[in-house]
C-alpha positions, 0 to 999 in steps of 0.5 A: 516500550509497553504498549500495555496501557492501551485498552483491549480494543485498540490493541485489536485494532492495532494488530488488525492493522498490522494483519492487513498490512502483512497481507496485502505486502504479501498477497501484492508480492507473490502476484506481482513477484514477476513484475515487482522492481525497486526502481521505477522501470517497466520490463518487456514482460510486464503486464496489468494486472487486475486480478486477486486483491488488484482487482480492488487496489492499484497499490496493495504494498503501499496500502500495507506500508500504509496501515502497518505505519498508521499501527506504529503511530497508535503503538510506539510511546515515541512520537518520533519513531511512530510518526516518521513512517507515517511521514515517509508513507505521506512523502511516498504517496505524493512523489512515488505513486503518481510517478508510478501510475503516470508510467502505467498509463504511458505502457497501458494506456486506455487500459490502465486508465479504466482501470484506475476508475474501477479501483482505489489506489490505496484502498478499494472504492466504497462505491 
């Protein structure tokens, strides 16, 4: 499928979606890359990190799975294909992620929590 009928601007955007969302999925990997499992479970080795782009988001590979579906929705012709990551990413969002900053605060506690008010958790906070 082409993607050539779109304007010149969105297809800016679109690639700056995919951009950001490589980058964030890349820089979250390499500083975490000790502490990253599939499966929900915290090592004896891990710690908060709160540095690099965590000093912003809690979540930065879900961020980048986030904009790089939001671009495949605006790219692919078919809804189907374009729309069933976005729904995956949604599903992810409510059952996984609160299940994952619960665990945090159970290993960090008062840590984690201040640093859930000074970061977003997909997104860093406006104000």
């Amino acid at each position: 499928m082409s993607y050539l009928h779109l304007s010149l601007q969105e297809r800016y955007v679109i690639y700056h979606l995919v951009l950001y969302g490589l980058t964030y999925r890349e820089i979250g990997r390499r500083l975490s890359r000790h502490h990253t499992t599939i499966t929900r479970e915290i090592k004896d080795s891990h710690a908060l990190i709160t540095n690099g782009i965590y000093k912003t988001i809690r979540h930065p590979m879900y961020s980048s799975f986030a904009l790089w579906s939001i671009a495949q929705c605006l790219l692919l012709q078919n809804y189907i294909a374009g729309f069933s990551t976005l729904v995956i990413n949604i599903i992810m969002y409510f059952i996984r992620i609160p299940k994952e900053e619960q665990m945090m605060i159970d290993q960090f506690g008062e840590e984690y929590r201040e640093y859930m008010k000074q970061t977003g958790r997909l997104f860093p906070k406006i104000l």
